[in-house]
C-alpha positions, 0 to 999 in steps of 0.5 A, a space after each residue: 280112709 282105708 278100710 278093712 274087709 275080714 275074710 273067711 279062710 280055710 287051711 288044709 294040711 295036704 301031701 306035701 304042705 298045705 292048701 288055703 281057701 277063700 269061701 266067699 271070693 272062692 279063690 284058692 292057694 297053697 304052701 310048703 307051711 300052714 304060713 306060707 298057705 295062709 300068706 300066699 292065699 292073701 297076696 291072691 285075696 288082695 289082687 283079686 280085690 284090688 283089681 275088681 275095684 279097678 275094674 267098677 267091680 265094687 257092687 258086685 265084690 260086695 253081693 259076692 262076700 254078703 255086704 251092701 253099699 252102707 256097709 262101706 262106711 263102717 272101718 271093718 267090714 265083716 260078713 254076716 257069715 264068718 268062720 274061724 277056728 276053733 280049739 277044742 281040748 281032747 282029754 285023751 
């Protein structure tokens, strides 16, 4: 059964386009638009992912994003600590 694991992912508007990072895994990317940063930061997430389970890496992929072993039976895996945006209406 394929599980999903949720990510933190943090987008900066840069000269030029756009930077994307990972907190947890601490892997960053970069595109011409917030979509391609946000696209291209998760082909990078899933390799990484990816090759750390090929690797017998899975522990240590856990410990790093703040899951453990039982966490794997759930569908979402999701960090005790997570952020995302919010949005705040100005009256400006």
């Amino acid at each position: 059964m394929k599980k999903e694991l949720i990510l933190a992912v943090v987008v900066k508007k840069e000269r030029g386009g756009y930077s994307s990072w990972c907190p947890e895994l601490d892997i960053a990317s970069q595109g011409d638009t917030l979509e391609e940063a946000r696209q291209n930061l998760q082909e990078a997430v899933e390799l990484h992912v990816e090759t750390m389970i090929a690797e017998g890496d899975l522990n240590e992929l856990l410990e790093r994003v703040g899951l453990t072993q039982k966490d794997l039976k759930k569908e979402v895996l999701m960090p005790e600590s997570f952020s995302s945006s919010l949005g705040i209406s100005l009256a400006v």
